[in-house]
C-alpha positions in Angstrom: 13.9 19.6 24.6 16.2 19.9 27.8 17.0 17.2 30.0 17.3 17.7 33.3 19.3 15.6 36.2 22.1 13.7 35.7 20.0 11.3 33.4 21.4 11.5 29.8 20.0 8.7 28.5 23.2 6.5 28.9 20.9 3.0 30.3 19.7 2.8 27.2 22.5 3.3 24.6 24.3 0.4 27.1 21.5 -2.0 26.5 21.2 -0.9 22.9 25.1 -2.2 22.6 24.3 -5.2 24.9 21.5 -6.6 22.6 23.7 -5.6 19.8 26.7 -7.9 21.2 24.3 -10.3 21.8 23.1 -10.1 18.6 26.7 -10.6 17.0 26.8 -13.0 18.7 23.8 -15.3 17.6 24.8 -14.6 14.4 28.1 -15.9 14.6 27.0 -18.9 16.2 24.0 -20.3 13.6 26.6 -18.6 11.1 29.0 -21.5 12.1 26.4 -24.1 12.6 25.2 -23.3 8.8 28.6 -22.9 7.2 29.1 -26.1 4.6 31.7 -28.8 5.9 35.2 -28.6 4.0 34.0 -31.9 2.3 30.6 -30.1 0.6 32.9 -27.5 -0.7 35.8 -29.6 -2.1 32.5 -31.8 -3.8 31.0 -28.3 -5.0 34.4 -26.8 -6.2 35.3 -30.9 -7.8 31.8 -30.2 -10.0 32.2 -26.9 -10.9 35.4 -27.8 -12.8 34.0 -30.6 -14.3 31.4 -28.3 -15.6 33.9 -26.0 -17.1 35.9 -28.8 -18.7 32.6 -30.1 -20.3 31.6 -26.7 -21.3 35.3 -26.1 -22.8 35.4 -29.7 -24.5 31.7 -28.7 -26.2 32.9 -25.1 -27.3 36.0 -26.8 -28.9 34.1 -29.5 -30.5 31.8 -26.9 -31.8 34.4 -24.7 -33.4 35.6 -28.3 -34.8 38.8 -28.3 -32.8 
């Protein structure tokens, strides 16, 4: 299939990268808004290593350390 004129479909590979700015975009933004506050990953990261020292302290109690 030949095209023919100056039209080489160029409108529509601009708003393909337009919508996909746009779409980087939104994404960024509601990736920010959705992101955990550095508090609710210090309390996250706080429990996790009292989980581990738990799980250590249980493994050494039962290998009767």
């Amino acid at each position: 299939m030949m095209m023919h004129g100056s039209s080489c479909g160029c409108h529509s590979s601009g708003s393909f990268f337009m919508g996909a700015a746009a779409g980087m975009a939104l994404g960024a933004a509601v990736g920010a808004v959705m992101a955990p506050s550095s508090r609710q990953v210090k309390r996250a990261a706080h429990k996790a290593v009292r989980r581990v020292d738990q799980v250590v302290d249980r493994l050494a109690d039962a290998m009767d350390m």
